[in-house]
N, C-alpha and C positions, 0 to 999 in steps of 0.2 A: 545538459549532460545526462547523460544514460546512466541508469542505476539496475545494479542486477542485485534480485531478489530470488534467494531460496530458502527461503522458510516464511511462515506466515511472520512474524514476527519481522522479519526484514521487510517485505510487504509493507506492512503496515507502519512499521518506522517510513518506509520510502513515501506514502501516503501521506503521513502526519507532514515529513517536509514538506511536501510541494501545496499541501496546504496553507501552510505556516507561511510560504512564501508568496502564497495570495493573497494575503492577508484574513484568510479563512477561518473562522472561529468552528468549534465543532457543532455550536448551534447554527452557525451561517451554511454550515455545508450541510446539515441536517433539514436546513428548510427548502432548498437548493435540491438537496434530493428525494426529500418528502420521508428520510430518514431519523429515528430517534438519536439523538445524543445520546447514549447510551451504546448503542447500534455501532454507532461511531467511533468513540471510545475502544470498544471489545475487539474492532478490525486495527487499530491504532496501535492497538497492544496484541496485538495476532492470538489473540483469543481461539481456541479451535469451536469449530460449528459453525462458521459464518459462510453465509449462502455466496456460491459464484456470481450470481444476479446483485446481492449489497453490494461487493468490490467492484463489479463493472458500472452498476450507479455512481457511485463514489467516482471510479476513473474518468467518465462522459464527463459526469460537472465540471475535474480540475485536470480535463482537455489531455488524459492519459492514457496509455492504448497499452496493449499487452504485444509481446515481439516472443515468438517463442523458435526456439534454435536449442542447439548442441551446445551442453559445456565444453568449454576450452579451457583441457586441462592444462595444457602448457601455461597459461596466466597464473600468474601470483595467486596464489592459493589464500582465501579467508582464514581469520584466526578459527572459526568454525570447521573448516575444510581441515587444520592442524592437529585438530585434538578429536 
């Protein structure tokens, strides 16, 4: 299922799932991408300053690509999009 991400913080919740659904531990994906747990952690929790190159490491391992388009505002608006 397609997950739309606009904010780091959605990002990186979106991340944490598909992890979790690998059964990926954030040491396993840190060894996987030659990344720190910590590293890991900071994009999980959409930390600001994380490098475009850590996210795309992360996404190669857990076979996730980026799809970039126009929002569509006519769709159900996020509780974010509300306030």
């Amino acid at each position: 299922m397609d997950q739309i991400a606009r904010t780091p913080k959605q990002l990186g919740e979106a991340l944490k799932r598909e992890r979790r659904k690998q059964g990926l531990t954030q040491m396993g994906l840190g060894k996987k991408t030659t990344l720190r747990q910590a590293t890991i952690s900071a994009v999980e929790n959409g930390e600001p300053g994380t490098q475009l190159r850590t996210i795309c490491d992360m996404m190669a391992v857990l076979g996730l690509e980026f799809v970039i388009r126009r929002r569509d505002e006519g769709k159900t608006k996020s509780i974010e999009d509300i306030f």
